[in-house]
N, C-alpha and C positions, 0 to 999 in steps of 0.2 A: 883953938876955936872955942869960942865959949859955947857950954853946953846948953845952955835954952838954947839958942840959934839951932842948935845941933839937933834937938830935940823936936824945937817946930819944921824943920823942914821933912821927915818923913813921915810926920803927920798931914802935914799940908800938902806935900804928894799924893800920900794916900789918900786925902779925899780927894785930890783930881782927878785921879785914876782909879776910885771906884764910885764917883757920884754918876748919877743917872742924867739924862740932858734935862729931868725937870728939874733936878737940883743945882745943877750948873751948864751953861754953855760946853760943849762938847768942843768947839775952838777953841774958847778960850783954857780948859782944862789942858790940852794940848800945849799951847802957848806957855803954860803954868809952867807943865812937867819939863817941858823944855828950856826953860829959864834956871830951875831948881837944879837939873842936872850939868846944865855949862856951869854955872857959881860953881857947884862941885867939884869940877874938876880943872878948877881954877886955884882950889886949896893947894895946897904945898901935898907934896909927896907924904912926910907925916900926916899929915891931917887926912888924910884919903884913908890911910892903913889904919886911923884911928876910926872914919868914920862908919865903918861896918860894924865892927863888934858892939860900937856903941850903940846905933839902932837898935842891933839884935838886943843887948839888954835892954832897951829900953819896950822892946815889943815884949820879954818877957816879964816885965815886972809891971805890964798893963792890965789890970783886972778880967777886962775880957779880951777873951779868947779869939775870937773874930778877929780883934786889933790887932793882938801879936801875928796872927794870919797873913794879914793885909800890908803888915810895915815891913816882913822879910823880906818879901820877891819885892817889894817896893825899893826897899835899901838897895836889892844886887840890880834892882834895871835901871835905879840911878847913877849907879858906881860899879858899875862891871868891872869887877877883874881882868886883868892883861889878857888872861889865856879863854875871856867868853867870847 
């Protein structure tokens, strides 16, 4: 998967899932995250195993602190593990 793709979707989750309803539609935020995480798990088996660690570094090579916050639990409630 190419990694811009890779990169904009747990950002663009993250803002679904932590904008407010003045910043966004609260349906359509829903609608969002639920779109981002079937694509997801529509990757092939590698790409799934690849797609965590990869958010993870990308949360931690984000300047602030907040961000990296916001894109882990983001990353594992788009892509749960087998055994969550």
């Amino acid at each position: 998967m190419n990694e811009n793709v890779m990169a904009a979707l747990p950002y663009a989750a993250s803002f679904f899932e932590t904008s407010s309803e003045d910043e966004c539609d609260l349906d359509l935020a829903v609608k969002q995250l639920e779109g981002i995480a079937d694509q997801l798990r529509q990757l092939s088996p590698a790409e799934q195993v690849e797609f965590r660690p990869f958010a993870y570094r990308l949360a931690d090579s984000d300047p602030k602190p907040h961000v990296a916050a916001d894109l882990r639990p983001v990353a594992d409630g788009l892509l749960p593990l087998d055994d969550e």
